[in-house]
mmCIF file as Biopython writes it, N, C-alpha, C and O atoms, coordinates in Angstrom:
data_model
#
loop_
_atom_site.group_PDB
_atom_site.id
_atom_site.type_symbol
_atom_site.label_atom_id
_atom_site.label_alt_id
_atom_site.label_comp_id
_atom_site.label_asym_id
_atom_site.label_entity_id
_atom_site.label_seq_id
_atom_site.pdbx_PDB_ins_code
_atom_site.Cartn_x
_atom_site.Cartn_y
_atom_site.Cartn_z
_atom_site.occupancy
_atom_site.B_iso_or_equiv
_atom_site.auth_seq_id
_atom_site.auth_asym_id
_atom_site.pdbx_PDB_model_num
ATOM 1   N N  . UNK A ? 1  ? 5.114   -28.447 20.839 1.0 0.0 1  A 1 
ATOM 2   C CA . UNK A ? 1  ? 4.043   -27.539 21.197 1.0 0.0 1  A 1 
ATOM 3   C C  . UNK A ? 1  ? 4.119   -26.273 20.344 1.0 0.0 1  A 1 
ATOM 4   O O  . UNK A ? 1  ? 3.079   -25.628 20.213 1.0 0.0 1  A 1 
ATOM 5   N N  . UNK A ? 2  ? 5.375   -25.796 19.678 1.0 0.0 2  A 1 
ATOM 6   C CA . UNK A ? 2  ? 5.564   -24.885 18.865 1.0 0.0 2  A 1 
ATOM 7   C C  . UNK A ? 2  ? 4.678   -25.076 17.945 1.0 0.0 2  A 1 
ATOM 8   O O  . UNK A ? 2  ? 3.715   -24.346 18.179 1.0 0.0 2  A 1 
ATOM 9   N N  . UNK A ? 3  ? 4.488   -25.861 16.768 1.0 0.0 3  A 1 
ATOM 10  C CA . UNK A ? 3  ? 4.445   -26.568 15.992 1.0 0.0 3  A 1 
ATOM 11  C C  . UNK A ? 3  ? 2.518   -25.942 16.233 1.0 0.0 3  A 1 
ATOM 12  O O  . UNK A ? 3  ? 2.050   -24.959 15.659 1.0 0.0 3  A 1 
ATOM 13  N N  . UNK A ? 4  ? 2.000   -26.560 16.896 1.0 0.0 4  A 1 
ATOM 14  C CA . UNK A ? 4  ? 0.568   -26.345 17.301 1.0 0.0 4  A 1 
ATOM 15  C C  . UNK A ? 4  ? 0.320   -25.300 17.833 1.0 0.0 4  A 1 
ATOM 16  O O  . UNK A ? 4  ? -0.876  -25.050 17.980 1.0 0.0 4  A 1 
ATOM 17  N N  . UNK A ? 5  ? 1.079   -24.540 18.203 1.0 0.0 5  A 1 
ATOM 18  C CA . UNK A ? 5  ? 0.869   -22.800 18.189 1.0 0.0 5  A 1 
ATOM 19  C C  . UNK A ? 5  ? 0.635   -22.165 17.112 1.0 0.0 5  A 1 
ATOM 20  O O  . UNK A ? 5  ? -0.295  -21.414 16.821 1.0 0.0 5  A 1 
ATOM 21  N N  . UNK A ? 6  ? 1.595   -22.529 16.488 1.0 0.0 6  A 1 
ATOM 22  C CA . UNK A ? 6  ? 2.034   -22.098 14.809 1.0 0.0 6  A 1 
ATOM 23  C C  . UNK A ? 6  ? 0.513   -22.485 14.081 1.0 0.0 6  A 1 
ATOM 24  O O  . UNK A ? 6  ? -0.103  -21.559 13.553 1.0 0.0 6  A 1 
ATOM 25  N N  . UNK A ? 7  ? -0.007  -23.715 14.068 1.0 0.0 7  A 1 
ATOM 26  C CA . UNK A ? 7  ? -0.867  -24.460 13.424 1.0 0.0 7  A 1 
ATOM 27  C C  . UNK A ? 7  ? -2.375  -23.112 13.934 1.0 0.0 7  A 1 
ATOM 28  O O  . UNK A ? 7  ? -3.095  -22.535 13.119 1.0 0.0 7  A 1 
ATOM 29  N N  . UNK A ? 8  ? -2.413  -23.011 14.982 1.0 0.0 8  A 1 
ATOM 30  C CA . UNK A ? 8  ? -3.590  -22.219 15.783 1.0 0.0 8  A 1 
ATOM 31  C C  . UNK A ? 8  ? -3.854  -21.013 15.505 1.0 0.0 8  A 1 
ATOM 32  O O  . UNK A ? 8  ? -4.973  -20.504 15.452 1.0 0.0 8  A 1 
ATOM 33  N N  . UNK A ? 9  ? -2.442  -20.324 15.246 1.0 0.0 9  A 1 
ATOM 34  C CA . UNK A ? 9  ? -2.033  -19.149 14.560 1.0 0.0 9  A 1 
ATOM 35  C C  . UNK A ? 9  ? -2.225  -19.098 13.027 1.0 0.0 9  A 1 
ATOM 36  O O  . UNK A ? 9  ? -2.443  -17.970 12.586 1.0 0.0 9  A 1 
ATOM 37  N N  . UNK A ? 10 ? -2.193  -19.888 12.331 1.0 0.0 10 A 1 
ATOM 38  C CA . UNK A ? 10 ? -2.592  -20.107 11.059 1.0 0.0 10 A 1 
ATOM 39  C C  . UNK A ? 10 ? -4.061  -19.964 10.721 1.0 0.0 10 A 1 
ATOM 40  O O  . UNK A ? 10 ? -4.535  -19.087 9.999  1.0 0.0 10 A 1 
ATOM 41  N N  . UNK A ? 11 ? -4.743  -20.959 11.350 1.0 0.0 11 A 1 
ATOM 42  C CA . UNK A ? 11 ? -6.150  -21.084 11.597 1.0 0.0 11 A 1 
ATOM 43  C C  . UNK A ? 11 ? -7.095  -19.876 12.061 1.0 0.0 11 A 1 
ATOM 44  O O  . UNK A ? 11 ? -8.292  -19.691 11.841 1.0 0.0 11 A 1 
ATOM 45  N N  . UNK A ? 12 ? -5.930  -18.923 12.957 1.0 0.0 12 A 1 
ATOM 46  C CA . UNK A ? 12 ? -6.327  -17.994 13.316 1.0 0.0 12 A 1 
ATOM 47  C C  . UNK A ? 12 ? -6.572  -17.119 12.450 1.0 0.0 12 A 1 
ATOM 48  O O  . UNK A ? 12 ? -7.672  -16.580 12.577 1.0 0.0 12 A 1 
ATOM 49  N N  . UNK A ? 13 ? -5.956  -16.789 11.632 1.0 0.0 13 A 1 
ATOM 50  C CA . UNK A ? 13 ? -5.714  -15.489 10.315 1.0 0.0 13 A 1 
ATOM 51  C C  . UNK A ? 13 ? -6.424  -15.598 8.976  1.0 0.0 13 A 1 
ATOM 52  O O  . UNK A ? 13 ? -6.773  -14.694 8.216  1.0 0.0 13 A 1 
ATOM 53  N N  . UNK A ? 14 ? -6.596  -17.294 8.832  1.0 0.0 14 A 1 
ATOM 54  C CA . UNK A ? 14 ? -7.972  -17.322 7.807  1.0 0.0 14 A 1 
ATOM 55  C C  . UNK A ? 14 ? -9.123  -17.189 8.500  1.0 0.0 14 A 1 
ATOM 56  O O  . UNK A ? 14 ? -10.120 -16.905 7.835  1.0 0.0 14 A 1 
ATOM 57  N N  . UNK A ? 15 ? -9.251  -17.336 9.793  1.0 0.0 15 A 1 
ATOM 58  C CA . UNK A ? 15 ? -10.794 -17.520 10.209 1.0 0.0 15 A 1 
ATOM 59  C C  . UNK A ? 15 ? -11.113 -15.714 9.870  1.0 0.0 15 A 1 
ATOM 60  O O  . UNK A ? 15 ? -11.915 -15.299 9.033  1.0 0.0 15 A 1 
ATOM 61  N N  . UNK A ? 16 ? -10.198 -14.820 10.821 1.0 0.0 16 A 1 
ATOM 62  C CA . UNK A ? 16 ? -10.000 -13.430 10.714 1.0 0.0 16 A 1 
ATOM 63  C C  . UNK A ? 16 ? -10.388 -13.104 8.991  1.0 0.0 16 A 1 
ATOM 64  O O  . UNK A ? 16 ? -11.439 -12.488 8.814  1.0 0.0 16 A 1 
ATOM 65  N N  . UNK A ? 17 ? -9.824  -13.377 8.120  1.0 0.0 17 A 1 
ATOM 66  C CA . UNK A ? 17 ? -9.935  -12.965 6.657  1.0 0.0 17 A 1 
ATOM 67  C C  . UNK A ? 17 ? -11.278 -13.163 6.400  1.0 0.0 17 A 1 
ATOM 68  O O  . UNK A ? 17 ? -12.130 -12.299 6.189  1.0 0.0 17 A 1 
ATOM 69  N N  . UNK A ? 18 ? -11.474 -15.019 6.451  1.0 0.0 18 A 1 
ATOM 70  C CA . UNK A ? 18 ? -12.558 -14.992 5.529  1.0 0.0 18 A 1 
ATOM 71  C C  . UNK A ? 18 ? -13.791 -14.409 6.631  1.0 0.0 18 A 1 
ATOM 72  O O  . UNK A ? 18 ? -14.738 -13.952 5.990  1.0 0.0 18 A 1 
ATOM 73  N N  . UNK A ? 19 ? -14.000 -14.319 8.239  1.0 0.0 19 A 1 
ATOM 74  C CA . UNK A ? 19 ? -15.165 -13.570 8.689  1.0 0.0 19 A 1 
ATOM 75  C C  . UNK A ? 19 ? -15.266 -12.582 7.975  1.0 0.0 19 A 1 
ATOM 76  O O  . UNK A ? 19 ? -16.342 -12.348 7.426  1.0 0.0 19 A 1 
ATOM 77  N N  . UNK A ? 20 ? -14.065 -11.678 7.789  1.0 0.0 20 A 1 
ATOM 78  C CA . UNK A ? 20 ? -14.255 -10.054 7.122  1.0 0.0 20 A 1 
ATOM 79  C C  . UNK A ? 20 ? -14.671 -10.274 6.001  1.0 0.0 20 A 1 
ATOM 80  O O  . UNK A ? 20 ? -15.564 -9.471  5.730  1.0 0.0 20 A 1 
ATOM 81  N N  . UNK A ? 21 ? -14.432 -11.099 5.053  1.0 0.0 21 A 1 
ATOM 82  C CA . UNK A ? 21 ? -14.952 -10.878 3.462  1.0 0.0 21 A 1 
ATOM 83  C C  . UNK A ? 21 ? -16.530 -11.503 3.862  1.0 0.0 21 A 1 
ATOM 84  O O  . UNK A ? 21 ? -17.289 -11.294 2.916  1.0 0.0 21 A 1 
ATOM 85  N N  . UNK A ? 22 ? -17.048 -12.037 4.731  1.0 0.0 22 A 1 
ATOM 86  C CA . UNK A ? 22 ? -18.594 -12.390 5.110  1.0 0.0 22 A 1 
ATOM 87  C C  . UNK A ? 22 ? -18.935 -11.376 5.467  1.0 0.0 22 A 1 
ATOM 88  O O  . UNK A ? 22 ? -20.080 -11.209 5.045  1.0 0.0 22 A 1 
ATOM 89  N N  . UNK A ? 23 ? -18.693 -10.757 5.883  1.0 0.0 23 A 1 
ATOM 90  C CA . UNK A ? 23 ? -18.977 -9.451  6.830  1.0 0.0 23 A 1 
ATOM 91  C C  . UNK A ? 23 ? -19.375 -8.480  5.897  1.0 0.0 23 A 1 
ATOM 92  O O  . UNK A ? 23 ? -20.473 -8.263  5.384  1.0 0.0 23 A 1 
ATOM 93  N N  . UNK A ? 24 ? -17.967 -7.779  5.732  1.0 0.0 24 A 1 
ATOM 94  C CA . UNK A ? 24 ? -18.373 -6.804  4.749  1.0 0.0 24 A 1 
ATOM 95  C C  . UNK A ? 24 ? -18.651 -6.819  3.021  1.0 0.0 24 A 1 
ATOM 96  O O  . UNK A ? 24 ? -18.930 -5.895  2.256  1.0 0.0 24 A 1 
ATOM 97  N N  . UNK A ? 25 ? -18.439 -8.325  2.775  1.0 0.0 25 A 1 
ATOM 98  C CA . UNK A ? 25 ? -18.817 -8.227  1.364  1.0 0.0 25 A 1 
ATOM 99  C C  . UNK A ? 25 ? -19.857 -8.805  1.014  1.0 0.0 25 A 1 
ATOM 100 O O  . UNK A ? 25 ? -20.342 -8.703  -0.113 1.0 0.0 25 A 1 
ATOM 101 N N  . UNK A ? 26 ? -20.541 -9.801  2.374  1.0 0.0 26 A 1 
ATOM 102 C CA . UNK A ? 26 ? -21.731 -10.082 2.372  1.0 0.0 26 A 1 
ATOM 103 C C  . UNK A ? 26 ? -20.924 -11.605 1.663  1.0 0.0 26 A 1 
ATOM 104 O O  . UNK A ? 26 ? -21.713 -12.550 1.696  1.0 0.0 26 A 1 
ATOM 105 N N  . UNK A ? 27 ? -19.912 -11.873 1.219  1.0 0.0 27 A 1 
ATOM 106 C CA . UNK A ? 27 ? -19.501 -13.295 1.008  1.0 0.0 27 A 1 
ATOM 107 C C  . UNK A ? 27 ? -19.867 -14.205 1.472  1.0 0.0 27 A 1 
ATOM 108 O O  . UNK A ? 27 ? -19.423 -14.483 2.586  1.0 0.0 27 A 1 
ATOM 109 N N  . UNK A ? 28 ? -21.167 -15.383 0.627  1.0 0.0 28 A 1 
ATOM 110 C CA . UNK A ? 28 ? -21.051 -16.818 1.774  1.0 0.0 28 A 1 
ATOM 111 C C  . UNK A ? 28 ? -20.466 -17.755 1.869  1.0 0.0 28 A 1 
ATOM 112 O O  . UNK A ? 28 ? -20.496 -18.535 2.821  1.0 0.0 28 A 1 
ATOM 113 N N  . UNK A ? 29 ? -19.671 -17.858 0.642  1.0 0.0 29 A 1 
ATOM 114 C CA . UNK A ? 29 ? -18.472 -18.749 0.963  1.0 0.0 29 A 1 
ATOM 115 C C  . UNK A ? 29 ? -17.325 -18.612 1.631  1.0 0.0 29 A 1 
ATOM 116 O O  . UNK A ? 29 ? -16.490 -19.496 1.821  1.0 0.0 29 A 1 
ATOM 117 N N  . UNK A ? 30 ? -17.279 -17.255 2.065  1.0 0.0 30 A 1 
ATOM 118 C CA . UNK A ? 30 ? -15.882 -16.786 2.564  1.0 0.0 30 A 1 
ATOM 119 C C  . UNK A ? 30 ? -16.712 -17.063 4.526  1.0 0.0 30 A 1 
ATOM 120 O O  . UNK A ? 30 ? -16.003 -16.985 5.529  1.0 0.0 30 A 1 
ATOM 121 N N  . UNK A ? 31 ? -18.090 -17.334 4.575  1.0 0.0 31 A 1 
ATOM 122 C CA . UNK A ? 31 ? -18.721 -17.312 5.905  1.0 0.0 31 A 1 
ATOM 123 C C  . UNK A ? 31 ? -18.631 -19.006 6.058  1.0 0.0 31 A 1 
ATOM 124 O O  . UNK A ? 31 ? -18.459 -19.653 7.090  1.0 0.0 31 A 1 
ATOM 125 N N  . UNK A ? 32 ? -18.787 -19.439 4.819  1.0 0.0 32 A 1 
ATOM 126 C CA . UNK A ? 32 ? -18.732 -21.442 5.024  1.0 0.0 32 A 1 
ATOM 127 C C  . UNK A ? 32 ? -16.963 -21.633 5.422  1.0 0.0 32 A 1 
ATOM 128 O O  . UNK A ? 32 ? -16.822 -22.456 6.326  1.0 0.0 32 A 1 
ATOM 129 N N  . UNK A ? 33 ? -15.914 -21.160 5.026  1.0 0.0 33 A 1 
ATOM 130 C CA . UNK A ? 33 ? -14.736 -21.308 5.454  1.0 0.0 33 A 1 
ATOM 131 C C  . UNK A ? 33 ? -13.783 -20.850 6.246  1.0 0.0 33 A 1 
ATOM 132 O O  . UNK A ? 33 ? -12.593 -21.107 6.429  1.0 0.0 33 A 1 
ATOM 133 N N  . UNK A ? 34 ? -15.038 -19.668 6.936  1.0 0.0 34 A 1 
ATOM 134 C CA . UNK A ? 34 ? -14.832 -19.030 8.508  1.0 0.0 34 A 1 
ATOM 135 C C  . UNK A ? 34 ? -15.217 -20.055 9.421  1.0 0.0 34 A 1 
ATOM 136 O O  . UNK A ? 34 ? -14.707 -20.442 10.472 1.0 0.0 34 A 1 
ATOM 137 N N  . UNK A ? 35 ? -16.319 -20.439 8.730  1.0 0.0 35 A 1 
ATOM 138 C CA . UNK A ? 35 ? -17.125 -21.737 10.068 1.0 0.0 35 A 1 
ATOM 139 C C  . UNK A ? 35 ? -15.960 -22.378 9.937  1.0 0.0 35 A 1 
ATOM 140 O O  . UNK A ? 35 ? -15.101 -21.658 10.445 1.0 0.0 35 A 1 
ATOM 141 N N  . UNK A ? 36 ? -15.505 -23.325 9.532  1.0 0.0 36 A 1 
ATOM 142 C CA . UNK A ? 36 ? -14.493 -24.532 9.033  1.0 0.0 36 A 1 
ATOM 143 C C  . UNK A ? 36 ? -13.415 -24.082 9.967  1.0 0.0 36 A 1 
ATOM 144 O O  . UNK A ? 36 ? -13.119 -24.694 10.994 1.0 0.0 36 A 1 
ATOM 145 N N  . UNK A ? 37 ? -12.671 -22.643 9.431  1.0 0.0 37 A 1 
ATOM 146 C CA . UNK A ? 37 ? -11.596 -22.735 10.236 1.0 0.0 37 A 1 
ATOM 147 C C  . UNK A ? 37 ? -11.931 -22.445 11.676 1.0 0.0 37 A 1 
ATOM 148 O O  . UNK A ? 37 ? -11.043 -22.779 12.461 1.0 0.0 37 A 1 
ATOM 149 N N  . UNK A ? 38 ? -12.849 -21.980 12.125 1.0 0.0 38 A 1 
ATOM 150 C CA . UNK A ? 38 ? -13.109 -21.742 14.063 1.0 0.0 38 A 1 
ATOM 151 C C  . UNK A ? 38 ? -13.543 -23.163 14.609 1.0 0.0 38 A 1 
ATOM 152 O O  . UNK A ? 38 ? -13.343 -23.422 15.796 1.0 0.0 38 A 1 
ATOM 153 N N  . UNK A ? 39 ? -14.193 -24.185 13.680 1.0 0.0 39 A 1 
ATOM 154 C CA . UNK A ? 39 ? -14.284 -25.679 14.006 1.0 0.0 39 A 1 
ATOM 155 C C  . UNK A ? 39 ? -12.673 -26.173 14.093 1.0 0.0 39 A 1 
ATOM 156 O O  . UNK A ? 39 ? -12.303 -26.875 15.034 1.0 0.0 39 A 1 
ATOM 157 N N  . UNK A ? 40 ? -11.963 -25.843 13.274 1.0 0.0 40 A 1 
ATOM 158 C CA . UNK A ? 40 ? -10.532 -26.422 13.313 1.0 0.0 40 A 1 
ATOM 159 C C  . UNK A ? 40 ? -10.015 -25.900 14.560 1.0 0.0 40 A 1 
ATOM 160 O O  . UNK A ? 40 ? -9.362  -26.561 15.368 1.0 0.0 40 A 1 
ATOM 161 N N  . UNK A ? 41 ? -10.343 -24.658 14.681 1.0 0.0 41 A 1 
ATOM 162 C CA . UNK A ? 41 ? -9.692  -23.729 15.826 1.0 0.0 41 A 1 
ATOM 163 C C  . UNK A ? 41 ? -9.977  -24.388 17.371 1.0 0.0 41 A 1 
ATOM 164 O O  . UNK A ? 41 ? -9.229  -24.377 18.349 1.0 0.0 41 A 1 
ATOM 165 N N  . UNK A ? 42 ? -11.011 -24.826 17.256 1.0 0.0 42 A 1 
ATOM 166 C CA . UNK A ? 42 ? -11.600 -25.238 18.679 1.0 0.0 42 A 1 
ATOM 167 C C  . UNK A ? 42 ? -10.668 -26.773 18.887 1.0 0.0 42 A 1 
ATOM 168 O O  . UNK A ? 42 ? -9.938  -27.042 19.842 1.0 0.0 42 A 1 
ATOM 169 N N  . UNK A ? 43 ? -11.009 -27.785 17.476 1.0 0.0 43 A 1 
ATOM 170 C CA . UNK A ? 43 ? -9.799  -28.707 17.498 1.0 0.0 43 A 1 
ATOM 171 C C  . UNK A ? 43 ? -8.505  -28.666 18.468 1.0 0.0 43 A 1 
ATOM 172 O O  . UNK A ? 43 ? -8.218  -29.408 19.408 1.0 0.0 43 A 1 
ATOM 173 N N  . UNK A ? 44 ? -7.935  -27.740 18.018 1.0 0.0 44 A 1 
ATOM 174 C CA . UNK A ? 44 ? -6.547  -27.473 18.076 1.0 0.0 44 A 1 
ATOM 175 C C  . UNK A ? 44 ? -6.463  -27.050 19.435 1.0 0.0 44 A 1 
ATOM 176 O O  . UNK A ? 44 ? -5.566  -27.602 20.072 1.0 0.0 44 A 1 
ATOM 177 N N  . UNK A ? 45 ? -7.386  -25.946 20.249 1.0 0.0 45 A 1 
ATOM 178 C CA . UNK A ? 45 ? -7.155  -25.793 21.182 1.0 0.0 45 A 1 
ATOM 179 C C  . UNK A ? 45 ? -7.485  -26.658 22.160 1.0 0.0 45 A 1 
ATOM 180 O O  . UNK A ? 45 ? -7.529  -26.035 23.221 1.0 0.0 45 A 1 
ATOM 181 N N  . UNK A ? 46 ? -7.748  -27.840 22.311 1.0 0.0 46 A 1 
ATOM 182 C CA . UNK A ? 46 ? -7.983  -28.775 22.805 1.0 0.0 46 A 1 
ATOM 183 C C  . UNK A ? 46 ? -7.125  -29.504 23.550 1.0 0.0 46 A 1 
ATOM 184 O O  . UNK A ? 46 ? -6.830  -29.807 24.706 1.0 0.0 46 A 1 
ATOM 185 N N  . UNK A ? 47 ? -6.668  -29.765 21.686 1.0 0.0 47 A 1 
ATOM 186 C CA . UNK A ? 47 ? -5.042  -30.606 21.832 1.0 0.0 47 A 1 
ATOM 187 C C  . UNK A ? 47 ? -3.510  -30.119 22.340 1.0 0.0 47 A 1 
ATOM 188 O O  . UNK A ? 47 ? -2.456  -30.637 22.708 1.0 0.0 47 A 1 
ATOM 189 N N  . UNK A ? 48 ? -4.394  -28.058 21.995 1.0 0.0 48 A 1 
ATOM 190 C CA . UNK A ? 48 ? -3.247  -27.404 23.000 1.0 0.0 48 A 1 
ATOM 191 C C  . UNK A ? 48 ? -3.403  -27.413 24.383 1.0 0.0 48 A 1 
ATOM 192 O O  . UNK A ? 48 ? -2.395  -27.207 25.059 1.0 0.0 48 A 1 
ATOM 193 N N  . UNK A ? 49 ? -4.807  -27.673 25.112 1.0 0.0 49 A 1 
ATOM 194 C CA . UNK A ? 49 ? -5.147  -27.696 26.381 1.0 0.0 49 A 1 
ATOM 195 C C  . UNK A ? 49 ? -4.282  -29.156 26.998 1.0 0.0 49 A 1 
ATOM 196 O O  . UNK A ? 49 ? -3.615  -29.164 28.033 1.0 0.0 49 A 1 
ATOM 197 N N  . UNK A ? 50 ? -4.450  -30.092 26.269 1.0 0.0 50 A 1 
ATOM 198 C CA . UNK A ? 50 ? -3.699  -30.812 26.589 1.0 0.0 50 A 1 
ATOM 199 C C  . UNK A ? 50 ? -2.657  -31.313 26.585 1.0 0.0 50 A 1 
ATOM 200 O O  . UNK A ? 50 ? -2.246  -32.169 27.369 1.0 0.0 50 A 1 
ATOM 201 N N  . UNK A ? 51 ? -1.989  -30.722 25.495 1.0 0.0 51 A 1 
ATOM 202 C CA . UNK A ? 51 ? -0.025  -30.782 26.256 1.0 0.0 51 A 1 
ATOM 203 C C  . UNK A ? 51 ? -0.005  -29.438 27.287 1.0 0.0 51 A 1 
ATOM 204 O O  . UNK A ? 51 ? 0.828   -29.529 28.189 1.0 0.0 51 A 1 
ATOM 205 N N  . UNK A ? 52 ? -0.524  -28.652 27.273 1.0 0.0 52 A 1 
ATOM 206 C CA . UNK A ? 52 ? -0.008  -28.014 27.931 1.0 0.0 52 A 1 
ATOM 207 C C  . UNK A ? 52 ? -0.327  -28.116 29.183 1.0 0.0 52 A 1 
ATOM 208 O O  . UNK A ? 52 ? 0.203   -27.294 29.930 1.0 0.0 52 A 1 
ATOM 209 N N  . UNK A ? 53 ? -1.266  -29.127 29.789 1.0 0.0 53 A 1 
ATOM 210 C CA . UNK A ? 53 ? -1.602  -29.412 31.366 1.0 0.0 53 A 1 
ATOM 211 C C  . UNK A ? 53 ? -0.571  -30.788 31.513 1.0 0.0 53 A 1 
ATOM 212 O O  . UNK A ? 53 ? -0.072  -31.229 32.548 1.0 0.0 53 A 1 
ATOM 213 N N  . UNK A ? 54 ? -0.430  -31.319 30.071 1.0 0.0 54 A 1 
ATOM 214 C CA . UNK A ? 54 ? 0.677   -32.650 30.191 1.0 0.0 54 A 1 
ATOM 215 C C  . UNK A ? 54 ? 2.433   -31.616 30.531 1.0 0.0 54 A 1 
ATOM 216 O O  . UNK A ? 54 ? 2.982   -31.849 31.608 1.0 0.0 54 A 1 
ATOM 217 N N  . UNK A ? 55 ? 2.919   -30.877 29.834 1.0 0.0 55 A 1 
ATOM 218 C CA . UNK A ? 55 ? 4.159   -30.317 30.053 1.0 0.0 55 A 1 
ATOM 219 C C  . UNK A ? 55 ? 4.162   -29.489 31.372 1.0 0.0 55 A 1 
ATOM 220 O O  . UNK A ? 55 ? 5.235   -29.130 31.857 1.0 0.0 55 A 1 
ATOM 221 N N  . UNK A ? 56 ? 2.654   -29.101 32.114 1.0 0.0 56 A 1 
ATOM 222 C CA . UNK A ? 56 ? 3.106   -28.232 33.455 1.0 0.0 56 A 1 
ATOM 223 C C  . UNK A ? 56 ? 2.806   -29.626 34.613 1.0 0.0 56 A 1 
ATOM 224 O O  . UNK A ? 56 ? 2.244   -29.409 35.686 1.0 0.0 56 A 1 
ATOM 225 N N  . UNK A ? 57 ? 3.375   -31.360 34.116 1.0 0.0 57 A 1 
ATOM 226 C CA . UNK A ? 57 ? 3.597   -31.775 34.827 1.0 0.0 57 A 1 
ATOM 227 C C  . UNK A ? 57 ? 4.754   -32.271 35.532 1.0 0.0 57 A 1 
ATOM 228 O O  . UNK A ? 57 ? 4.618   -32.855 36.607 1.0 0.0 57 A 1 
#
């Protein structure tokens, strides 16, 4: 479960980067690989929803 924290946390810090370079630099590629990583993000928390209702058994 570490492992997929870590992974979520990763996902987390490019989504963070590239929104800001969309944001303020008006970047749209840095806005096409914000989408990507918050699609990955939602992934992941999924698969974290589910060990973690599997390990509080």
């Amino acid at each position: 479960m570490q492992a997929l924290v870590e992974k979520i946390n990763e996902q987390i810090a490019l989504f963070q980067t590239n929104a800001n370079l969309q944001v303020v630099k008006n970047n749209k590629a840095a806005g096409t690989r914000a989408r990507k990583a918050a699609l990955e993000i939602s992934k992941l928390m999924k698969e974290f929803r589910k060990a973690s209702v599997e390990a509080s058994k």
